[in-house]
mmCIF file of the N, C-alpha and C atoms, coordinates in Angstrom:
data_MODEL
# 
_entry.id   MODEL 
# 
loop_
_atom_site.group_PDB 
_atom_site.id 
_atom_site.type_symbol 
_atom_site.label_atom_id 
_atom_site.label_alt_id 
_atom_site.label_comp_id 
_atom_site.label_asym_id 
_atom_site.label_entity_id 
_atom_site.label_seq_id 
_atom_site.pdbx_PDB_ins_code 
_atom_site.Cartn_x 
_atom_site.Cartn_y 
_atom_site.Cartn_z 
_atom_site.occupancy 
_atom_site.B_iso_or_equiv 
_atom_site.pdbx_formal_charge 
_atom_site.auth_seq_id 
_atom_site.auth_comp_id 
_atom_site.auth_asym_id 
_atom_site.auth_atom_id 
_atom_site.pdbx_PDB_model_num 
ATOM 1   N N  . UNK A 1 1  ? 205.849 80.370 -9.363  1.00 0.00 ? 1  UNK A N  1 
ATOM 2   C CA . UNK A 1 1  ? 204.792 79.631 -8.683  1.00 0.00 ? 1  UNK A CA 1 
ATOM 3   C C  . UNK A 1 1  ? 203.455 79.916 -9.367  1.00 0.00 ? 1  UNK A C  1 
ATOM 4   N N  . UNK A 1 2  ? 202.721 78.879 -9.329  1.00 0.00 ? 2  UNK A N  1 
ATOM 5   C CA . UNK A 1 2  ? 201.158 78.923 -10.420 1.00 0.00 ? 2  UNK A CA 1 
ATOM 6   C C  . UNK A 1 2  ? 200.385 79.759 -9.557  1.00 0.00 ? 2  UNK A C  1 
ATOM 7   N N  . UNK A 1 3  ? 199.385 80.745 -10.058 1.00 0.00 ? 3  UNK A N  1 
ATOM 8   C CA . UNK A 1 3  ? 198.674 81.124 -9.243  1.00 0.00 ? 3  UNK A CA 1 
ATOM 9   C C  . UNK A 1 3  ? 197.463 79.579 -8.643  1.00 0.00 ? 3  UNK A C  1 
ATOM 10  N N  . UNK A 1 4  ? 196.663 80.421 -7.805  1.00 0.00 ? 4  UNK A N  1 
ATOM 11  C CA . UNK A 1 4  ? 195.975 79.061 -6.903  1.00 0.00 ? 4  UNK A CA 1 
ATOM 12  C C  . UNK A 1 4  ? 194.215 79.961 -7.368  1.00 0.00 ? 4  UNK A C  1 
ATOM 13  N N  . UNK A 1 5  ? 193.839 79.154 -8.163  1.00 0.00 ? 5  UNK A N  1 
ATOM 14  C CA . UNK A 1 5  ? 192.280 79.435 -8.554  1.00 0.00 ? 5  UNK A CA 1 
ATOM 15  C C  . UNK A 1 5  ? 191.403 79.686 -7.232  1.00 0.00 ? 5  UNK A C  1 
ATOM 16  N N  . UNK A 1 6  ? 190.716 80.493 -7.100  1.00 0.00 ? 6  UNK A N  1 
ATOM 17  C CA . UNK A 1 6  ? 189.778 80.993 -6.012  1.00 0.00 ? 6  UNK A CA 1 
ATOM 18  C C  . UNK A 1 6  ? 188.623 81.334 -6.193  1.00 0.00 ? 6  UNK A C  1 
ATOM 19  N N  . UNK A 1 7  ? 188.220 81.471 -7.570  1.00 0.00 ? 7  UNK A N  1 
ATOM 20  C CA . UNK A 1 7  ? 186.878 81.518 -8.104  1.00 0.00 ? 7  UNK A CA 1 
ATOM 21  C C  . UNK A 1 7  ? 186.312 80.643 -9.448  1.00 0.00 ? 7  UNK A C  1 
ATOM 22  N N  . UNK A 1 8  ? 185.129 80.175 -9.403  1.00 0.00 ? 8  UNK A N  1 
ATOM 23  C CA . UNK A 1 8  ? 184.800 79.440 -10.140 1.00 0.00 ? 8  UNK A CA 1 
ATOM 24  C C  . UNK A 1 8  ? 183.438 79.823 -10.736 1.00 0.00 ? 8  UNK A C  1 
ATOM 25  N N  . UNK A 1 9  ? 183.316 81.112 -11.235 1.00 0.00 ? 9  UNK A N  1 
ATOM 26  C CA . UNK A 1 9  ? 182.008 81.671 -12.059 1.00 0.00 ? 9  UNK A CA 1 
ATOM 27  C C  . UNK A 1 9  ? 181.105 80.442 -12.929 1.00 0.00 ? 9  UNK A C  1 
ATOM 28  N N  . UNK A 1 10 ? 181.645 79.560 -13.482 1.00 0.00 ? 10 UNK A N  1 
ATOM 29  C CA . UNK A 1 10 ? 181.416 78.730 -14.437 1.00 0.00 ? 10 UNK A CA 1 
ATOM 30  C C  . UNK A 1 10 ? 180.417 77.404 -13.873 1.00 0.00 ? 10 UNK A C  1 
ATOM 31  N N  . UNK A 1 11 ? 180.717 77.429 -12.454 1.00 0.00 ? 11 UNK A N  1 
ATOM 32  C CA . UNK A 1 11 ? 179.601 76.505 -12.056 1.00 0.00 ? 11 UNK A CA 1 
ATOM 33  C C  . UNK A 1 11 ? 178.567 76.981 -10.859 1.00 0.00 ? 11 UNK A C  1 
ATOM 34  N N  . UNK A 1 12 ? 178.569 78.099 -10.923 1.00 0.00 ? 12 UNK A N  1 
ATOM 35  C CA . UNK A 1 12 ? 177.157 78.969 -10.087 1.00 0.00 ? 12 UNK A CA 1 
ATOM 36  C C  . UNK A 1 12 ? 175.915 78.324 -10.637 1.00 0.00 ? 12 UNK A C  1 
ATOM 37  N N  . UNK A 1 13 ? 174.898 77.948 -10.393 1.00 0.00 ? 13 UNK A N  1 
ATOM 38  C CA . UNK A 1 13 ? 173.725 77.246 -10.452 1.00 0.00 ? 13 UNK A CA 1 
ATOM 39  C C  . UNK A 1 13 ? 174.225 75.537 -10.959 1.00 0.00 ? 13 UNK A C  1 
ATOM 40  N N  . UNK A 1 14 ? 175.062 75.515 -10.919 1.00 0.00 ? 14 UNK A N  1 
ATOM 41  C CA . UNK A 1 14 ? 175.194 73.295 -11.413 1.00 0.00 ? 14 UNK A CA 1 
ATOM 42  C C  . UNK A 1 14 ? 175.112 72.953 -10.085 1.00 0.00 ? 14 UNK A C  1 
ATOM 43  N N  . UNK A 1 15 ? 174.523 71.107 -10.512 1.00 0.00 ? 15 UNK A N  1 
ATOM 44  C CA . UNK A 1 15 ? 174.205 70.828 -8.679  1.00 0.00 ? 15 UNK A CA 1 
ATOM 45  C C  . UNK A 1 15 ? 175.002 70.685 -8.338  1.00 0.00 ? 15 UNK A C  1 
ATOM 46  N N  . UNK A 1 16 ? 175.222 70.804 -7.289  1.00 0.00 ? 16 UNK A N  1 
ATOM 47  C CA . UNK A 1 16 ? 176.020 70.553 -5.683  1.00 0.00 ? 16 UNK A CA 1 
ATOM 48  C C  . UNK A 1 16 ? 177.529 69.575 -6.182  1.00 0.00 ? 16 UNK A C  1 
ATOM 49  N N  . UNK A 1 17 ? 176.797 68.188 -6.047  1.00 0.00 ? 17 UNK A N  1 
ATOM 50  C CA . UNK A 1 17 ? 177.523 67.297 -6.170  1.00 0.00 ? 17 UNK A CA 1 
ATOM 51  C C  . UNK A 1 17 ? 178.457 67.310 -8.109  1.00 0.00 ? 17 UNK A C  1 
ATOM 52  N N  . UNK A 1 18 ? 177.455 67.711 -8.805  1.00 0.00 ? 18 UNK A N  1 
ATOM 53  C CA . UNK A 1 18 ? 178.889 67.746 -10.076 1.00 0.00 ? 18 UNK A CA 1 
ATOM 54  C C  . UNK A 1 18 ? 179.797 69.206 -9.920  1.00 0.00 ? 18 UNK A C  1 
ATOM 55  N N  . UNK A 1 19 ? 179.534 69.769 -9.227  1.00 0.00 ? 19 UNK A N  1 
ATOM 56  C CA . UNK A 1 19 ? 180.544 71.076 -9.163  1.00 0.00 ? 19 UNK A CA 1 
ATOM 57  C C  . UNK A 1 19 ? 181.828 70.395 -7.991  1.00 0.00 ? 19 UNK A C  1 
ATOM 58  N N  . UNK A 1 20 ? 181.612 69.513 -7.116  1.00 0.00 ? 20 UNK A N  1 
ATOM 59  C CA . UNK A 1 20 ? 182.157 68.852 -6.149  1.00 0.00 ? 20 UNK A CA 1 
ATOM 60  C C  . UNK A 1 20 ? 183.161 68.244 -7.092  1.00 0.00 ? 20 UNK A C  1 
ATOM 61  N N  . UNK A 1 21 ? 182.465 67.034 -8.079  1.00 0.00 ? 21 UNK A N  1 
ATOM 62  C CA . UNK A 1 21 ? 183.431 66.506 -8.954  1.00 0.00 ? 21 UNK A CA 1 
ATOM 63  C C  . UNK A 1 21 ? 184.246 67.305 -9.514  1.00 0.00 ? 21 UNK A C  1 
ATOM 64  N N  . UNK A 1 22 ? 183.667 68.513 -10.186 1.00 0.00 ? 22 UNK A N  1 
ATOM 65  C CA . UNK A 1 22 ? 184.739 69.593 -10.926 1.00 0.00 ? 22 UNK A CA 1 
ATOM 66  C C  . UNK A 1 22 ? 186.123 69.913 -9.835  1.00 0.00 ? 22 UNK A C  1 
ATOM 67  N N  . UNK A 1 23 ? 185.620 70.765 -9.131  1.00 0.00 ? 23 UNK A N  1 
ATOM 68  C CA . UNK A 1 23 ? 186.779 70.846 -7.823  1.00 0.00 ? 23 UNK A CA 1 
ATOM 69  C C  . UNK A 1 23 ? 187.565 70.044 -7.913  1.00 0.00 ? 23 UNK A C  1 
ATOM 70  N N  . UNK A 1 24 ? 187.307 68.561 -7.620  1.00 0.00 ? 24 UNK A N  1 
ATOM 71  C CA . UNK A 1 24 ? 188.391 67.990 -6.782  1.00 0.00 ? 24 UNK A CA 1 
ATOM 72  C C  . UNK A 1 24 ? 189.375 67.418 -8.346  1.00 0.00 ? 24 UNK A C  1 
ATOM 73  N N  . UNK A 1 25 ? 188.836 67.787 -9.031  1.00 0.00 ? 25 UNK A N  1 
ATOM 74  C CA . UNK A 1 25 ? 189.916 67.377 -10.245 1.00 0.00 ? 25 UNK A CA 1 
ATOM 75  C C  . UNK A 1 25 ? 190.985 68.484 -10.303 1.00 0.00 ? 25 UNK A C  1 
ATOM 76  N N  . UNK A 1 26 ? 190.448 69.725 -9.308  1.00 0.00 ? 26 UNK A N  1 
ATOM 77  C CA . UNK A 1 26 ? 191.604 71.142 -9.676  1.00 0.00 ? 26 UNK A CA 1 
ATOM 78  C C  . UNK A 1 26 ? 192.713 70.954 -8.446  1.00 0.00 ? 26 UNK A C  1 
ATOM 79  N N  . UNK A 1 27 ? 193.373 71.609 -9.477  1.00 0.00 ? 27 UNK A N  1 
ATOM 80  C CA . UNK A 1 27 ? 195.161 71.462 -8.906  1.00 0.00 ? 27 UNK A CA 1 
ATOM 81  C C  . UNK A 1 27 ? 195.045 72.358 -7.498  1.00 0.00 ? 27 UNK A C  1 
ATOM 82  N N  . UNK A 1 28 ? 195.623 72.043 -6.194  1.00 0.00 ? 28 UNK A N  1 
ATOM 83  C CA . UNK A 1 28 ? 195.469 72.731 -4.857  1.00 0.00 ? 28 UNK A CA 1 
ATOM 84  C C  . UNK A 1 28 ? 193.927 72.316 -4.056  1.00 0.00 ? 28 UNK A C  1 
ATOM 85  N N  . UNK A 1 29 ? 193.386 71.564 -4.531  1.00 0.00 ? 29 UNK A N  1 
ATOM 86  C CA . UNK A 1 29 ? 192.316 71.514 -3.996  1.00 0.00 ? 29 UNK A CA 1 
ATOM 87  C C  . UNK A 1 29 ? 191.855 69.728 -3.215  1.00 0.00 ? 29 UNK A C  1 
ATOM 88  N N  . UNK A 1 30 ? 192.145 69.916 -1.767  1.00 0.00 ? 30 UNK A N  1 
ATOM 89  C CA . UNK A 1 30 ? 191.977 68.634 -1.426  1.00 0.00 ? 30 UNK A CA 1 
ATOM 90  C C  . UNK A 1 30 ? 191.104 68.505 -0.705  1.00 0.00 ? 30 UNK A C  1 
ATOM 91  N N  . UNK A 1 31 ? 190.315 69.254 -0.216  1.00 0.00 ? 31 UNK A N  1 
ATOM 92  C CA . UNK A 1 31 ? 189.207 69.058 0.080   1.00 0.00 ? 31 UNK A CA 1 
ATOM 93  C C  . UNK A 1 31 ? 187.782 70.064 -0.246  1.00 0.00 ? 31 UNK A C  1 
ATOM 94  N N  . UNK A 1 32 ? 186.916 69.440 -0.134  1.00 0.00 ? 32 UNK A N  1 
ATOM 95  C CA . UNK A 1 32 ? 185.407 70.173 -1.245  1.00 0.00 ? 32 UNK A CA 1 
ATOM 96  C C  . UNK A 1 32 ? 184.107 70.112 -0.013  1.00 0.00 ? 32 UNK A C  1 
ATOM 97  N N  . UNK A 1 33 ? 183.684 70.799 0.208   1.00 0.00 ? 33 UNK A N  1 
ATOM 98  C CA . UNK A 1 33 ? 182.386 71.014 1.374   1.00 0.00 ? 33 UNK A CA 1 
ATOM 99  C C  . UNK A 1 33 ? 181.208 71.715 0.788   1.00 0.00 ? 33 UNK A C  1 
ATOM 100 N N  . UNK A 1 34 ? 180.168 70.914 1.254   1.00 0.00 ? 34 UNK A N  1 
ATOM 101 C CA . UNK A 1 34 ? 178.846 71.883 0.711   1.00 0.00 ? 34 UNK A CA 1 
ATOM 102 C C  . UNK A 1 34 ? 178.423 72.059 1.799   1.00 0.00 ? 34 UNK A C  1 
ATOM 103 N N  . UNK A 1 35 ? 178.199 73.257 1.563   1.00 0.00 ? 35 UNK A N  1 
ATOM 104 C CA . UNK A 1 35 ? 176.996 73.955 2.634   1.00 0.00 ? 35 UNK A CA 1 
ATOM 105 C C  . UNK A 1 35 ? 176.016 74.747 2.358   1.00 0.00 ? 35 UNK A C  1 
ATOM 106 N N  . UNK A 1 36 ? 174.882 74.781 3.333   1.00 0.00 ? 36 UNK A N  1 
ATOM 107 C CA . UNK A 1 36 ? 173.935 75.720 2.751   1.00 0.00 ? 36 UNK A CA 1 
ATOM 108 C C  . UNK A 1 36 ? 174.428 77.188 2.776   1.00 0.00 ? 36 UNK A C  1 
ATOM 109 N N  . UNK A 1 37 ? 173.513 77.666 1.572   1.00 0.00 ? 37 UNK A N  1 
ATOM 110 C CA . UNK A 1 37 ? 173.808 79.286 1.938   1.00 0.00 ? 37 UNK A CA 1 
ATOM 111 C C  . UNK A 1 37 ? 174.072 79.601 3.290   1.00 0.00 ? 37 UNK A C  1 
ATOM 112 N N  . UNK A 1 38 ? 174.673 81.105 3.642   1.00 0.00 ? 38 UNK A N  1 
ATOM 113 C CA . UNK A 1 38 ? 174.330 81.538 4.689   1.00 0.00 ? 38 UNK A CA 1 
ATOM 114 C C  . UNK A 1 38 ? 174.936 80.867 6.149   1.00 0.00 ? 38 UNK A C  1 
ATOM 115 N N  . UNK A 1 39 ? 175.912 79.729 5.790   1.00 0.00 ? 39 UNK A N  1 
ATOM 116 C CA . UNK A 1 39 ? 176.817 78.702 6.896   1.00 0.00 ? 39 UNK A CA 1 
ATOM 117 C C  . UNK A 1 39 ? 177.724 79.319 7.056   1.00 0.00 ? 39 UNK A C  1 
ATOM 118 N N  . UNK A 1 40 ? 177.582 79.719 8.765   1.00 0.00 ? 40 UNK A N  1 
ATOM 119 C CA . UNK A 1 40 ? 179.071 80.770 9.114   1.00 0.00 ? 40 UNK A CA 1 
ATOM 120 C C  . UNK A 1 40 ? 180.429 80.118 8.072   1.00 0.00 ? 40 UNK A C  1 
ATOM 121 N N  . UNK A 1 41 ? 181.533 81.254 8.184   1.00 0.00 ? 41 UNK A N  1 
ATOM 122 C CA . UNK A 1 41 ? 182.910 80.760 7.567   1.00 0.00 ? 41 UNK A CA 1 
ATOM 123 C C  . UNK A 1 41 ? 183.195 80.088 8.510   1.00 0.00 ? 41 UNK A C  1 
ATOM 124 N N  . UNK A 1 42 ? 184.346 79.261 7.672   1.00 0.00 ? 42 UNK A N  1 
ATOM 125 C CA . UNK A 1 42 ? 185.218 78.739 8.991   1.00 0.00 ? 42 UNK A CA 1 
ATOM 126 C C  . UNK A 1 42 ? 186.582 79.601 9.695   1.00 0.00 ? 42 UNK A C  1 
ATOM 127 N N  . UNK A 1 43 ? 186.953 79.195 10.856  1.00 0.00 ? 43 UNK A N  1 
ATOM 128 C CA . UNK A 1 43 ? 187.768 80.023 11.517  1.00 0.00 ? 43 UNK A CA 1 
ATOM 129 C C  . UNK A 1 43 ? 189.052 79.611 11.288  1.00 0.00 ? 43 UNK A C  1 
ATOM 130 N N  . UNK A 1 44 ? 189.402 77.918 10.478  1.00 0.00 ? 44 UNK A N  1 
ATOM 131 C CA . UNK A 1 44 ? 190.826 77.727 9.716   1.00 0.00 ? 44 UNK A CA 1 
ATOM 132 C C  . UNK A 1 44 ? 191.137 77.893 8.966   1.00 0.00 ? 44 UNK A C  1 
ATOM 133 N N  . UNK A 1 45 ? 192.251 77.975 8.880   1.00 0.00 ? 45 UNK A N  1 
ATOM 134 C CA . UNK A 1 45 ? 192.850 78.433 7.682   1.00 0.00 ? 45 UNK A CA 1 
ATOM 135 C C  . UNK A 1 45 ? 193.426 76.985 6.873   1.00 0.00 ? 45 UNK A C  1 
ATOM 136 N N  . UNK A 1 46 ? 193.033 77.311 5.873   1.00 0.00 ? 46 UNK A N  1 
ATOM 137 C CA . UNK A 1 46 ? 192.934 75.669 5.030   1.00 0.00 ? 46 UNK A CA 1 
ATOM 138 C C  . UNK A 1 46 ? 193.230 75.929 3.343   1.00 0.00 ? 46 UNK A C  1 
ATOM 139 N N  . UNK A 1 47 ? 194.509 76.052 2.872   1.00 0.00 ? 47 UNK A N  1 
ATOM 140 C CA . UNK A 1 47 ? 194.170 76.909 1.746   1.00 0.00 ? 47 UNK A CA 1 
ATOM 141 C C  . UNK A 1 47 ? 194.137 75.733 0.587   1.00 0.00 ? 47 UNK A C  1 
ATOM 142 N N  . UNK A 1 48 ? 193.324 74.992 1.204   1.00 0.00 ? 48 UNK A N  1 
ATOM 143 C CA . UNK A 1 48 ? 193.736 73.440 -0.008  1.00 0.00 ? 48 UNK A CA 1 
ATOM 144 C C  . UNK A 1 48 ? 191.677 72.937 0.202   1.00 0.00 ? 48 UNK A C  1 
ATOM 145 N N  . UNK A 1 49 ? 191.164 73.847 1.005   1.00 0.00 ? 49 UNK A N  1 
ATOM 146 C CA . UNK A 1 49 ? 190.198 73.897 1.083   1.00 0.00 ? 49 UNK A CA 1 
ATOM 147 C C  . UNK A 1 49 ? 189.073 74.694 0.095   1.00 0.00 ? 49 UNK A C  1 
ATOM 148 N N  . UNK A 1 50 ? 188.103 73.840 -0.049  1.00 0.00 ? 50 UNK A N  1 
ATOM 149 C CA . UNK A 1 50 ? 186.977 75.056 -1.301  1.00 0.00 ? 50 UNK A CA 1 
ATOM 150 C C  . UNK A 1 50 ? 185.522 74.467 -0.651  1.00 0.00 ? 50 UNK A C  1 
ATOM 151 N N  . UNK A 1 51 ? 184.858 75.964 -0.053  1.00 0.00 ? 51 UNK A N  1 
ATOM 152 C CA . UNK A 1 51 ? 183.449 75.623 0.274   1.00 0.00 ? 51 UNK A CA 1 
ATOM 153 C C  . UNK A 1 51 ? 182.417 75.573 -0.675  1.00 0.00 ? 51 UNK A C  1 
ATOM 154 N N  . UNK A 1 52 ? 181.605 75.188 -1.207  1.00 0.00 ? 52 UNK A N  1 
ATOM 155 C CA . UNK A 1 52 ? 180.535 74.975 -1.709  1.00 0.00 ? 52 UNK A CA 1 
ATOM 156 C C  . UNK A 1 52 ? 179.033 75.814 -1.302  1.00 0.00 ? 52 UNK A C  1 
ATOM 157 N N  . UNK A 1 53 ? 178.877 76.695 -1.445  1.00 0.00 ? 53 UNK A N  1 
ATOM 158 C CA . UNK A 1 53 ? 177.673 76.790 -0.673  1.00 0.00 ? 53 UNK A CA 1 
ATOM 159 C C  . UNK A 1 53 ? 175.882 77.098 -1.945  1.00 0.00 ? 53 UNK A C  1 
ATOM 160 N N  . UNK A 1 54 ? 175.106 76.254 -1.311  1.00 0.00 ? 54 UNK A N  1 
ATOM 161 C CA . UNK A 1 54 ? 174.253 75.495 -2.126  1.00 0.00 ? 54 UNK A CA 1 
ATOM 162 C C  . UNK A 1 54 ? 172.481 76.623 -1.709  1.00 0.00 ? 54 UNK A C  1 
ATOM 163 N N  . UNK A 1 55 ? 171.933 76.692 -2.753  1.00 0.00 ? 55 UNK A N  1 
ATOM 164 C CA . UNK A 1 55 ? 170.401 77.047 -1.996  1.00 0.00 ? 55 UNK A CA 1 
ATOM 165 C C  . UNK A 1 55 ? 170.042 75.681 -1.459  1.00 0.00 ? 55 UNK A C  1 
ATOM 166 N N  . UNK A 1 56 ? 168.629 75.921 -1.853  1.00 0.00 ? 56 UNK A N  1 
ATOM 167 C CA . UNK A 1 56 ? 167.483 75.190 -1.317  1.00 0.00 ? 56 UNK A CA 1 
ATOM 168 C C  . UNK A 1 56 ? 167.130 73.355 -1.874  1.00 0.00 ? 56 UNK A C  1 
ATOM 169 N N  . UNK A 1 57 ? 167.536 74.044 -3.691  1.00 0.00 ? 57 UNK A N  1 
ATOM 170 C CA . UNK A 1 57 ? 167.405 73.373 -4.675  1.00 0.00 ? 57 UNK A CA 1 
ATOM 171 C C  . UNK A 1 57 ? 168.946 72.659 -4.647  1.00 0.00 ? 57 UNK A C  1 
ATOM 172 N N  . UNK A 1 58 ? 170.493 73.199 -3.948  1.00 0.00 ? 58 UNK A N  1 
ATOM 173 C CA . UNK A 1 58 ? 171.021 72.121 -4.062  1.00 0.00 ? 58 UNK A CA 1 
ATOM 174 C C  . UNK A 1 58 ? 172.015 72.953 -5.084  1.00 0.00 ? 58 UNK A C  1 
ATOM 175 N N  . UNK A 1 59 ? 171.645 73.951 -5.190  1.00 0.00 ? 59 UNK A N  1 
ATOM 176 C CA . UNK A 1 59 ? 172.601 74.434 -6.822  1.00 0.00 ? 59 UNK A CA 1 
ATOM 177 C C  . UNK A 1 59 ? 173.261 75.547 -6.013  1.00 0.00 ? 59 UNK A C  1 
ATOM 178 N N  . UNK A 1 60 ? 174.326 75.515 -7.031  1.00 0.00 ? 60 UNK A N  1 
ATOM 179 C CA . UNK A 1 60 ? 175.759 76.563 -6.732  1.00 0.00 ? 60 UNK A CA 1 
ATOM 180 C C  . UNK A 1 60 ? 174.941 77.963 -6.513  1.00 0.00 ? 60 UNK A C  1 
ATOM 181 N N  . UNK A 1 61 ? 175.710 78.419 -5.204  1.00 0.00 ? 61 UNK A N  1 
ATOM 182 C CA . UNK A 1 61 ? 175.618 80.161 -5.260  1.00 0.00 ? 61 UNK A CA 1 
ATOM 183 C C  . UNK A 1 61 ? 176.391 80.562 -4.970  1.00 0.00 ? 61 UNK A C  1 
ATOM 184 N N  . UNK A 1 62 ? 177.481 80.088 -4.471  1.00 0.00 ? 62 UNK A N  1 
ATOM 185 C CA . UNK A 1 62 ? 178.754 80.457 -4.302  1.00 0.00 ? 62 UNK A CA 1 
ATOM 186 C C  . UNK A 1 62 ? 179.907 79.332 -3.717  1.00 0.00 ? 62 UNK A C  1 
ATOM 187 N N  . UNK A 1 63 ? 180.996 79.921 -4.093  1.00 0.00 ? 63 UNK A N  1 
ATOM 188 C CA . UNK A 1 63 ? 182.772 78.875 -3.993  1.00 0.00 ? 63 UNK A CA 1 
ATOM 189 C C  . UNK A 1 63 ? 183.851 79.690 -3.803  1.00 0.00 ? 63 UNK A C  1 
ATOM 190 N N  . UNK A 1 64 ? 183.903 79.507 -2.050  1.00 0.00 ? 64 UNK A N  1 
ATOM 191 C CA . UNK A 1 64 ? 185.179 80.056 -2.052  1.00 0.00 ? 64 UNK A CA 1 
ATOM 192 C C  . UNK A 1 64 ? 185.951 78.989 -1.317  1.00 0.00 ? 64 UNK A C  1 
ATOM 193 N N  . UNK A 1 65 ? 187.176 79.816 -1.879  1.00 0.00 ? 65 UNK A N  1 
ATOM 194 C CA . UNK A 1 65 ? 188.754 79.042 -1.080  1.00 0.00 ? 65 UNK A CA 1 
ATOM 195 C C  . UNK A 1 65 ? 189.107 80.221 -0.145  1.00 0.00 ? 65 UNK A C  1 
ATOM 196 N N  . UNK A 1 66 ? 189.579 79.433 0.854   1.00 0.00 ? 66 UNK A N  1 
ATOM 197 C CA . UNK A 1 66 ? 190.023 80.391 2.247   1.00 0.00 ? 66 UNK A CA 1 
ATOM 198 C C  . UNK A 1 66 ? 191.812 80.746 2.022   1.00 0.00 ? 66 UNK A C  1 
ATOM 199 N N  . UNK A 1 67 ? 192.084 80.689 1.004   1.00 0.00 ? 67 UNK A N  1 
ATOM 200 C CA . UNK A 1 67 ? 193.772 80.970 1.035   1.00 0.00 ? 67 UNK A CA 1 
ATOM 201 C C  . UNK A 1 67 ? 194.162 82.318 0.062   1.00 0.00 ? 67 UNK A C  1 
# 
């Protein structure tokens, strides 16, 4: 079985929306959410899920997958 990517170092500061595009082209990944920094986690478990979370400016500060 392939491992399932969970980090994405490579697009920390790109905006919002082209790191969105990157995601959803990756294998396990069916859905993509931005949020601002600092947006509680979520409480499901979703492992086909990848959060986005954005500053002020809109740019990557962090991407995680909940699986």
């Amino acid at each position: 079985m392939a491992e399932i990517k969970r980090h994405w170092p490579e697009l920390n500061g790109k905006d919002a929306e082209e790191a969105k595009t990157e995601l959803e082209k990756e294998e396990h990944v069916e859905r993509v959410d931005i949020k601002p920094e600092g947006h509680p986690m979520p409480l499901i478990y979703n492992p086909t899920s990848v959060w986005i979370f954005v500053d002020e400016d809109n740019k990557v500060k962090d991407i995680r997958r909940f699986a």
